[in-house]
C-alpha positions as CSV (number, residue, x, y, z in Angstrom):
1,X,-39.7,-13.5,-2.6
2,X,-39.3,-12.9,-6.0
3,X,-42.9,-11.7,-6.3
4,X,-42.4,-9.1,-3.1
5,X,-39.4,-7.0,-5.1
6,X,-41.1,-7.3,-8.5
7,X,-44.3,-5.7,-6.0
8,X,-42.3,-3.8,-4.6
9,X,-40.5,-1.9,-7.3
10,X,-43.6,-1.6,-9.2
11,X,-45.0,0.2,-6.5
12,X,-41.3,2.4,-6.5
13,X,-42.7,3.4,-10.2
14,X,-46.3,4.1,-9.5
15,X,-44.6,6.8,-6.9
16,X,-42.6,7.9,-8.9
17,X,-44.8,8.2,-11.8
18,X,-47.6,10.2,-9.4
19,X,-45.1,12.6,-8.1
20,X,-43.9,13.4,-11.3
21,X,-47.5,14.2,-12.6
22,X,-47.9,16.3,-9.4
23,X,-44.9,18.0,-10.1
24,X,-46.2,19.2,-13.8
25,X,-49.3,19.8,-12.5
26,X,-49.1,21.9,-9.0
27,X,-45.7,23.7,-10.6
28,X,-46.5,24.0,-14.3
29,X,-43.6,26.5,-14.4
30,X,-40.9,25.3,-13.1
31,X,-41.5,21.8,-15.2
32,X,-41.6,23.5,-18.4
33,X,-38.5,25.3,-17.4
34,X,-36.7,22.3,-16.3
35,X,-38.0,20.4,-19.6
36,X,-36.7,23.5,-21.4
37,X,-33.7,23.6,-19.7
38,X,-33.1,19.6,-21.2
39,X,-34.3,20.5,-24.5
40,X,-31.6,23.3,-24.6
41,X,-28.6,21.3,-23.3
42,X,-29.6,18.5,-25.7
43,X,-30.0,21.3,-28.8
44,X,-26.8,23.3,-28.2
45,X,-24.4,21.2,-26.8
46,X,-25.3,17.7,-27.2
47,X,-25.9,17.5,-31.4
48,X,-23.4,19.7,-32.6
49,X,-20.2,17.6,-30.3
50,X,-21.5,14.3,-31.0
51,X,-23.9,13.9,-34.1
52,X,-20.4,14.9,-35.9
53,X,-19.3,11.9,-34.4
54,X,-21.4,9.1,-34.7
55,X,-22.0,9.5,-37.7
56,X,-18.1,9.4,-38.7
57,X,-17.6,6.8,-36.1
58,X,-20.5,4.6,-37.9
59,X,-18.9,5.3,-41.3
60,X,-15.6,3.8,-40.0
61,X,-17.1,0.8,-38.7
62,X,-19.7,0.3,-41.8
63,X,-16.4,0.4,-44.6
64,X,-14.4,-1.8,-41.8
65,X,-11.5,0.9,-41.7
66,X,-11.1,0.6,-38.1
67,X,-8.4,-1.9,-37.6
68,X,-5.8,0.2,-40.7
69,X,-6.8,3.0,-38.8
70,X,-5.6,1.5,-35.0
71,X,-2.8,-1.0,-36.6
72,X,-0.1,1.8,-35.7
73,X,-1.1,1.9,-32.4
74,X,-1.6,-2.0,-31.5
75,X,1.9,-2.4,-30.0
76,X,1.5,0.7,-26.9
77,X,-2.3,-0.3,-26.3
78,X,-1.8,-4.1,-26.3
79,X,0.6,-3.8,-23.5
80,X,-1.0,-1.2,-21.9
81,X,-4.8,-2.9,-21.7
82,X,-4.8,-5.8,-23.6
83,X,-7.5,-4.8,-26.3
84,X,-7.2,-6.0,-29.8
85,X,-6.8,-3.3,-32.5
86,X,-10.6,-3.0,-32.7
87,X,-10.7,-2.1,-28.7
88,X,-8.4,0.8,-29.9
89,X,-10.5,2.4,-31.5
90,X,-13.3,2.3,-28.9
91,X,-11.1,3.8,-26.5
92,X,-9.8,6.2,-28.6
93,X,-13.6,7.3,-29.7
94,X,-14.5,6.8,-25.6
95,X,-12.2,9.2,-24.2
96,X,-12.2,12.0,-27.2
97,X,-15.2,12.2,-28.5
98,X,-17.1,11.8,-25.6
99,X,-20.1,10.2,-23.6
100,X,-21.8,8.2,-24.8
101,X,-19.5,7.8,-27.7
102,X,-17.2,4.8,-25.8
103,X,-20.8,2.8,-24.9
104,X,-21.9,3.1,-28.7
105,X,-18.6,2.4,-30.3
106,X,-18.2,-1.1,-27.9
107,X,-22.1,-1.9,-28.9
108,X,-21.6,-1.4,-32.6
109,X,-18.7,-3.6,-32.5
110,X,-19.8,-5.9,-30.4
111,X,-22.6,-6.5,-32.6
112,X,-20.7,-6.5,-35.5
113,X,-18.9,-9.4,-34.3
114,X,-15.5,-7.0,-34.5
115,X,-15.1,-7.7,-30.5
116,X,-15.9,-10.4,-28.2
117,X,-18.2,-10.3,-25.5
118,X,-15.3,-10.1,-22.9
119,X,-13.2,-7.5,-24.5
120,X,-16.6,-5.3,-25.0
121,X,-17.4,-5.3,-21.2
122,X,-14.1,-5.1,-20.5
123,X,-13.8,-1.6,-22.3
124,X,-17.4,-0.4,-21.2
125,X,-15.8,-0.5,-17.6
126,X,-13.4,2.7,-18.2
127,X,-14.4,3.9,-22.0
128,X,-17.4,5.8,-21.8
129,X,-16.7,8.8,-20.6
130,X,-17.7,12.9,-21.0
131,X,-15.9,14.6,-23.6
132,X,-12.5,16.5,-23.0
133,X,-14.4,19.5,-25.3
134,X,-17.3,19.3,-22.5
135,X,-15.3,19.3,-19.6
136,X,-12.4,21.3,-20.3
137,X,-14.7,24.0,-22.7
138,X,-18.1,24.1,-20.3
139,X,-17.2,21.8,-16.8
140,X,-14.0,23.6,-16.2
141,X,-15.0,27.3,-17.5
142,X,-18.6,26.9,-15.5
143,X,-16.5,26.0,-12.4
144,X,-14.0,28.8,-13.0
145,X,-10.6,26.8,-12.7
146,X,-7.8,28.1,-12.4
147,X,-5.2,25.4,-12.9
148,X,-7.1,23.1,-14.9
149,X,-4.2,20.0,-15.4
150,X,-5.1,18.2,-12.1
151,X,-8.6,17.4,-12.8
152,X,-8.0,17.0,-16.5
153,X,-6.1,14.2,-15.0
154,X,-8.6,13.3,-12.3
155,X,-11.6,12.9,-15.4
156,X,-9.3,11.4,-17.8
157,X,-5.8,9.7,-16.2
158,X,-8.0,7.6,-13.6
159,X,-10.4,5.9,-15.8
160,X,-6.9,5.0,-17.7
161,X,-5.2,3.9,-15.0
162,X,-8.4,1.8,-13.9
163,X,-8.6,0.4,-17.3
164,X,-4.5,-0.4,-16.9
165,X,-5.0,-2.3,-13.6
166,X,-7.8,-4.6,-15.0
167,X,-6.0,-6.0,-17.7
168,X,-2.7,-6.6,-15.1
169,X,-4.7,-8.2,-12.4
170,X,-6.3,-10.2,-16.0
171,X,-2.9,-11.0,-17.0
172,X,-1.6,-12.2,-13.2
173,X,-4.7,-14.6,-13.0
174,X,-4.8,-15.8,-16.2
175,X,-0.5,-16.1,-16.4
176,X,-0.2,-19.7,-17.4
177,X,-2.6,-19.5,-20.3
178,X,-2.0,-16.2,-21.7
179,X,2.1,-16.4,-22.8
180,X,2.3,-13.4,-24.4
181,X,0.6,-9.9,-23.9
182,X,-0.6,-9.7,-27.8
183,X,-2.5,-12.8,-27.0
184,X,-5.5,-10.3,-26.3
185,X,-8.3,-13.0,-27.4
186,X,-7.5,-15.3,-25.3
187,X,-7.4,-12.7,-23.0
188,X,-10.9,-12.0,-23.0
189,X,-12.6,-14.4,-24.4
190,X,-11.5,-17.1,-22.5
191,X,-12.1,-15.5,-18.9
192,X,-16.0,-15.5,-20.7
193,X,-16.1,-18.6,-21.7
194,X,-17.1,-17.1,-25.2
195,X,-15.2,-16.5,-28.4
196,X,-14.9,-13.5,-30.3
197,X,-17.9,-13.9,-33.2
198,X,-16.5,-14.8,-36.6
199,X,-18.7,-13.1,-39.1
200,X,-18.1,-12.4,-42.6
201,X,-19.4,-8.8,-43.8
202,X,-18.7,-7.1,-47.1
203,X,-17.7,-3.4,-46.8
204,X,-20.6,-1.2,-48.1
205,X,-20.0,1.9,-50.5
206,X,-19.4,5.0,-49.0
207,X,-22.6,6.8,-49.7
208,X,-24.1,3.5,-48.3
209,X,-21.7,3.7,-45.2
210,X,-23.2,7.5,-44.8
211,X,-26.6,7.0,-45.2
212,X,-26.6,4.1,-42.6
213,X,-24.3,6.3,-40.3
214,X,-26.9,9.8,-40.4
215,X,-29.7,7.2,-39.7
216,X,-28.2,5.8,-37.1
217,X,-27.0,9.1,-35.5
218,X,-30.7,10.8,-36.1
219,X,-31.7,8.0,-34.1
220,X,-29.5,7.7,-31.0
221,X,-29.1,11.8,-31.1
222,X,-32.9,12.2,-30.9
223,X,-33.7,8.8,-27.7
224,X,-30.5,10.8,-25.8
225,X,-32.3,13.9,-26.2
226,X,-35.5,12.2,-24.8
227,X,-33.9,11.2,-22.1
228,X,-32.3,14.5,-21.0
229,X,-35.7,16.0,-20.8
230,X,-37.2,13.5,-18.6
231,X,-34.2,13.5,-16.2
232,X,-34.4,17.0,-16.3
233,X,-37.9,17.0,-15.0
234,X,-36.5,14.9,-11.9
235,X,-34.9,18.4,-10.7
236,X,-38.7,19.7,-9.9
237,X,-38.4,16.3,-6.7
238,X,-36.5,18.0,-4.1
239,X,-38.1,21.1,-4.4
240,X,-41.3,19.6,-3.7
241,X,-39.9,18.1,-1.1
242,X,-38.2,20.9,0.4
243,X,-41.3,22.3,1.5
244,X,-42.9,19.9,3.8
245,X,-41.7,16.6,5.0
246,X,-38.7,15.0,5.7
247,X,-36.5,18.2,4.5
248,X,-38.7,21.1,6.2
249,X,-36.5,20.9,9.4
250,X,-33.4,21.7,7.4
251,X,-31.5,24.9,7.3
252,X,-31.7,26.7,3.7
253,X,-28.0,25.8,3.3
254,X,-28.8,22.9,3.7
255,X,-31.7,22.5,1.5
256,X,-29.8,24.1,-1.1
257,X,-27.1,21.5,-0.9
258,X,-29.8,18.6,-1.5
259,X,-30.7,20.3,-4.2
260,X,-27.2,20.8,-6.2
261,X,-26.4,17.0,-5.1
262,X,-29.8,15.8,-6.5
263,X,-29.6,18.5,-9.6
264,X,-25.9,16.6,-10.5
265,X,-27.2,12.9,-9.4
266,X,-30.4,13.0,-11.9
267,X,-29.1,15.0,-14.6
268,X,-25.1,16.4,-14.7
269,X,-25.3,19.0,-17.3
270,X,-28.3,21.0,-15.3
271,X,-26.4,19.9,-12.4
272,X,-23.2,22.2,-13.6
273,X,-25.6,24.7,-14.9
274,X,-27.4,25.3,-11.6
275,X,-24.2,24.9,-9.2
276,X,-21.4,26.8,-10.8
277,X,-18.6,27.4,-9.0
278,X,-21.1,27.6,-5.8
279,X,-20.2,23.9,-5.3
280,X,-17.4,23.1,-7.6
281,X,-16.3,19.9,-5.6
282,X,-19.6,18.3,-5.4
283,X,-19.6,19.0,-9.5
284,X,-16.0,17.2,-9.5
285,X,-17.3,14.7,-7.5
286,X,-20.0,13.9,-9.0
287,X,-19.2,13.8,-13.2
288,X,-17.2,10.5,-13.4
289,X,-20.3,9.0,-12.8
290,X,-22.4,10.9,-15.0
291,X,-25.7,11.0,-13.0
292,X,-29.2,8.9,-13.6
293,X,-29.4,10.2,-17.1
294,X,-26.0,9.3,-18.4
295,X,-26.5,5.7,-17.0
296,X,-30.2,5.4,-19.2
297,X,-28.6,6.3,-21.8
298,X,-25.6,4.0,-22.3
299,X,-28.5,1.3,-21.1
300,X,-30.4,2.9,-24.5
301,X,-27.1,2.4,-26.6
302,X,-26.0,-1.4,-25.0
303,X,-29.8,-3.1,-24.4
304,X,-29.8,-5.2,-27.4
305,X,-26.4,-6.6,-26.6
306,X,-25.6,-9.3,-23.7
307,X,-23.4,-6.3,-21.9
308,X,-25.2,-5.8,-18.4
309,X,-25.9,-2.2,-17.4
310,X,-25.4,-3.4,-13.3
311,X,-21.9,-4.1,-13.8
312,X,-21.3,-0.7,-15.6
313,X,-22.9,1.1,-13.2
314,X,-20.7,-0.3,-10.5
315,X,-17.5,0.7,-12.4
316,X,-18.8,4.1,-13.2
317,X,-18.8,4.2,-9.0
318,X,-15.5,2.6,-8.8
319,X,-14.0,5.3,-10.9
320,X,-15.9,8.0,-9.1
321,X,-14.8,7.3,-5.6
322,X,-11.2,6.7,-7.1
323,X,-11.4,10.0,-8.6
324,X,-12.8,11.5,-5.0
325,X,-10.3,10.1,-3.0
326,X,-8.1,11.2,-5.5
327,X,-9.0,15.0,-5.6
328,X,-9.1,14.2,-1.3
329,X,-5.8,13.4,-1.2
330,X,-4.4,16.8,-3.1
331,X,-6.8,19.3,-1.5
332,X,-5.2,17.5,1.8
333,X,-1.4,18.2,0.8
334,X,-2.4,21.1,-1.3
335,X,-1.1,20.3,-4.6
336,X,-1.5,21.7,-7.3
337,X,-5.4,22.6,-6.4
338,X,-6.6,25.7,-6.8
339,X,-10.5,26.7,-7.1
């Protein structure tokens, strides 16, 4: 049995693989526009909103200045989800600075031995998240909305609020060992069976802190680029497609639909670029998740840690259909929601 999926799926790849090399091959234009396309998100939007960040985000982490940084804050957040004051900053990082800022963040720390295993897969589930600069300054703008509160609170209050509801049902389940709600290791740790690492490390200097911070940003800034190209390339499928086989009885609305929802599934910033406001729900719909390339790569950012990519990609749909049913209910009672 085993040996049937690990056939089958290679034989998913090989397709995959030859379809893409038809693709660049039989429409040598529209690939190098769709690779293009990547390379221009990934140059003018992607590098100057997050290269600023990682590599002040890795300086924190390298001098160990996160937890004075948080310490203010441990009281609200502890009580809210539960993290310890190291968790704080990973949210804080995972819902301002933007995807995949919250992914990084939990895997530096994780490996750092700052978090536990539990508390850094707890966090993945609701952290990682696209920017408020992205959504409000391109999403929003592309989409031309009006009243933009509602789905500032649809991108941003839901993940919170699924975060929230995590560490209550935690708390109800695990209510005769945990006695107090600052208690957060034992929070989870224990529901991992593993204890938060206890590792010595020496602050480095700060022009040590910076030099290991710009490396590590080149690096992660230039494997997320990669990956926006190739899932870029993805966008060249359906229009093959379109033309003969399953899709050729369709009606052009139709067809064109297929291709905003693919555009958004395999790649969400050519996904807003190509819909606008033709589609804006489907856009709305769609971003909590993040699309194919978003998932590769947090799964680039988390692959040398223990956290498992499955279970994030489970919440990410979690949160997307709370967010859908969410923006469902409004448009149904017509509050506040105007496109």
């Amino acid at each position: 049995m085993v040996l049937h999926k690990k056939f089958i799926k290679k034989i998913g790849i090989l397709l995959l693989a030859l379809s893409l090399t038809s693709g660049m091959l039989f429409l040598p234009e529209v690939s190098v526009n769709f690779a293009l396309s990547g390379l221009n998100l990934w140059f003018t939007k992607m590098i100057p909103t997050l290269f600023p960040f990682m590599v002040v985000s890795g300086i924190l982490i390298r001098m160990d200045l996160v937890k004075p940084m948080c310490a203010p804050l441990q009281g609200l957040f502890s009580h809210l989800f539960g993290v310890s004051v190291n968790g704080i900053f990973c949210i804080l990082i995972g819902f301002l600075c933007g995807f995949p800022m919250g992914a990084k963040v939990v895997a530096d720390l994780y490996k750092k031995g700052e978090i536990s295993f539990g508390e850094a897969e707890y966090l993945l589930s609701f952290c990682n998240n696209i920017g408020p600069i992205y959504f409000c300054g391109f999403v929003l703008v592309t989409l031309e909305v009006s009243n933009k509160l509602p789905f500032i609170f649809g991108m941003y209050g839901i993940p919170v609020l699924y975060g929230m509801a995590q560490f209550q049902l935690k708390k109800i389940l695990k209510k005769r060992k945990v006695k107090t709600v600052n208690a957060i290791s034992e929070v989870w740790c224990e529901s991992n069976h593993v204890r938060c690492c206890e590792i010595n490390t020496t602050p480095v200097s700060f022009l040590e802190a910076v030099d290991g911070a710009i490396v590590s940003g080149i690096e992660n800034i230039t494997k997320l680029g990669g990956y926006m190209i190739f899932f870029n390339l993805f966008n060249m499928l359906p229009r093959m497609f379109m033309q003969k086989g399953l899709f050729s009885a369709f009606s052009y609305e139709t067809k064109v639909r297929i291709t905003y929802f693919f555009s958004c599934f395999f790649e969400i910033s050519n996904g807003v670029n190509l819909v606008k406001n033709k589609e804006p729900w489907l856009v709305l719909a769609m971003i909590p998740f993040g699309g194919l390339c978003c998932m590769a790569q947090t799964y680039s950012l988390i692959k040398d840690t223990p956290l498992s990519i499955s279970k994030y990609g489970i919440h990410k749909v979690v949160v997307m259909l709370l967010t859908c049913g969410y923006y469902l209910l409004l448009s149904h009672y017509n509050l506040f929601i105007t496109i």
